[in-house]
C-alpha positions in Angstrom: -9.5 -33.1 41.7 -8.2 -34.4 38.4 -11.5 -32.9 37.1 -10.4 -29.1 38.0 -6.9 -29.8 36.9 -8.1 -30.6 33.5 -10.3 -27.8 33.5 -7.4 -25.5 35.2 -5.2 -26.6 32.2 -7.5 -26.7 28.8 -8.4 -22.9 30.1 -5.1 -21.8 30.3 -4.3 -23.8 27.0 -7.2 -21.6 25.7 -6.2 -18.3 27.2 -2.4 -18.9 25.9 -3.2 -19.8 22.3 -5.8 -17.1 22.0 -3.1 -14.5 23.5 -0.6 -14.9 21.0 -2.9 -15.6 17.9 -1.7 -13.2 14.7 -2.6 -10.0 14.1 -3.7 -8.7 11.2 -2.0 -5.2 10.2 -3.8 -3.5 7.5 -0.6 -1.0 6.6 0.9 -0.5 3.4 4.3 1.9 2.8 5.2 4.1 0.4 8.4 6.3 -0.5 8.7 8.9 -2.7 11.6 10.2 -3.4 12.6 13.4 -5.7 15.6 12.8 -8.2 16.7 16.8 -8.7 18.8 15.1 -11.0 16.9 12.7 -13.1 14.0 15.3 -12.7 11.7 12.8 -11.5 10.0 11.6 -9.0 10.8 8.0 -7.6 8.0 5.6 -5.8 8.5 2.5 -4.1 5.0 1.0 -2.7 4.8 -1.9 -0.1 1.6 -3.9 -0.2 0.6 -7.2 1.6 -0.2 -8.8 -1.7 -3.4 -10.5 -0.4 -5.2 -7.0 0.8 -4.4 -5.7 -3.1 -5.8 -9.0 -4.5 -9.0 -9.1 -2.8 -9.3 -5.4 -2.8 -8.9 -5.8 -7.0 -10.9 -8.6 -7.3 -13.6 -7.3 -5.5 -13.6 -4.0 -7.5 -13.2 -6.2 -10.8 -15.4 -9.0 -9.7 -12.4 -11.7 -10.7 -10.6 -14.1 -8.7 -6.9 -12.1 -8.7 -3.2 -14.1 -8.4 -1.0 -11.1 -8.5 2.9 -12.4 -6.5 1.4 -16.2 -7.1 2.7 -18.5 -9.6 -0.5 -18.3 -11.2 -0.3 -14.9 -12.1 -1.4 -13.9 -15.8 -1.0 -10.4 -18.0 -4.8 -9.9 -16.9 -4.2 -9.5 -13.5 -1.0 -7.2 -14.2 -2.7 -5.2 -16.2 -6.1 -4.9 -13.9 -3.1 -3.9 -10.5 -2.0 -1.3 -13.0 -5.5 -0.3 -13.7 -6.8 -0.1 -9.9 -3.5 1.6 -9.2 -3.7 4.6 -11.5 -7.9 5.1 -10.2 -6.7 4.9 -6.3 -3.7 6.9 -6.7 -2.5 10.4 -8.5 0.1 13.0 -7.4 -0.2 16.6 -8.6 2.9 18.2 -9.0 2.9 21.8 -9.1 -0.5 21.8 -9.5 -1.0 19.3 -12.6 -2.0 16.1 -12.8 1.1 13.7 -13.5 0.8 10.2 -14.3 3.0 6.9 -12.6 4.8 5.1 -14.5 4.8 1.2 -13.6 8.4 0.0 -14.2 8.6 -4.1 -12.0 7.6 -5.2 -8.7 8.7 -8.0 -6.9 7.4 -10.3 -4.0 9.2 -10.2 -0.4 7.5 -12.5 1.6 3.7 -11.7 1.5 4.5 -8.1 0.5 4.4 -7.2 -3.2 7.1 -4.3 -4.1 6.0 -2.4 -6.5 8.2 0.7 -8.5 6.9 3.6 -9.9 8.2 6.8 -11.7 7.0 10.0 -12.9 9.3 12.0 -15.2 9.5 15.4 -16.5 9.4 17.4 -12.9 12.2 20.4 -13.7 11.4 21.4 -9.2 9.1 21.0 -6.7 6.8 23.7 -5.0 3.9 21.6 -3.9 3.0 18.2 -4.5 -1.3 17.0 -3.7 -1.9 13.5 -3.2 -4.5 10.4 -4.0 -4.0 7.9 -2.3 -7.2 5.2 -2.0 -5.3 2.0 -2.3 -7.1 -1.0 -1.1 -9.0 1.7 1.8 -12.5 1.4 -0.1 -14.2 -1.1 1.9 -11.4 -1.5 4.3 -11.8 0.9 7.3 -9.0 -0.5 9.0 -6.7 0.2 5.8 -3.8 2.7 6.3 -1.3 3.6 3.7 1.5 5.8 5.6 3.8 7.9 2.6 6.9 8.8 3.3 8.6 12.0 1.4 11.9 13.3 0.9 11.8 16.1 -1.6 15.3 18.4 -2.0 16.1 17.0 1.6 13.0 17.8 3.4 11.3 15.0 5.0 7.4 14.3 5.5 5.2 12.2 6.0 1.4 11.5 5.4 -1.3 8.9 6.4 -4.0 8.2 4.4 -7.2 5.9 5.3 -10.5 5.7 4.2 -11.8 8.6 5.9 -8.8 10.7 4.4 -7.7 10.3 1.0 -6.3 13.1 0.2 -3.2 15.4 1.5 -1.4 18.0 0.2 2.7 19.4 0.9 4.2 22.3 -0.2 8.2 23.2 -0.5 
């Protein structure tokens, strides 16, 4: 009897702590928003900072610290890097470049700010986005826009890269 009621227990131990184990959610954010204006365009990117440093150092073959107290110029610079080959926004049709301003750590989830200047309006806007989804083919980055008050968004995985709005 004390034989099944041990057996009856460690399996419901088992079952409980197996139920509730974490999840790992392989989602990163975006915002862009369109500053009529400022005549730019404003981007605000949520990463879980260990997805972009494996993702990096796998592409870079180097062990990355990025949102660590360990973090050096190098692995700044090689975020900025990866960042402007996995991501590009055509705006009206050409090719316009992100600015890196700062980025900050909020919990496990690196914030990081972007700009791109010079946009005088808005007619269409095509999107890169391949952040961290090469190799990762439960990777989705969702991007939220709101451009002269209209709202969209778009989800991008590994499967679909690209997408495309117009206004």
């Amino acid at each position: 009897m004390k034989k099944t009621i041990l057996i009856t227990f460690l399996g419901f131990l088992f079952l409980t702590l197996t139920s509730f184990s974490a999840h790992k959610f392989y989602v990163s954010l975006y915002q862009v928003n369109y500053a009529p204006e400022k005549k730019m365009l404003q981007i605000t990117a949520r990463l879980f900072v260990d997805d972009v440093n494996n993702s990096i150092g796998k592409k870079y073959k180097k062990k990355m610290n990025l949102g660590s107290e360990t973090e050096t110029v190098e692995d700044l610079n090689l975020f900025k890097k990866y960042f402007n080959e996995k991501f590009s926004i055509k705006v009206n049709g050409q090719l316009k470049s992100a600015q890196f301003l700062s980025k900050e750590m909020e919990g496990d989830v690196l914030i990081c700010y972007f700009s791109i200047k010079d946009i005088n309006k808005v007619t269409g806007l095509e999107i890169y986005n391949a952040i961290i989804t090469e190799g990762n083919s439960e990777q989705q980055n969702i991007m939220h826009f709101n451009v002269l008050g209209v709202k969209n968004t778009l989800l991008f995985s590994e499967s679909s890269s690209k997408g495309m709005l117009k206004y």
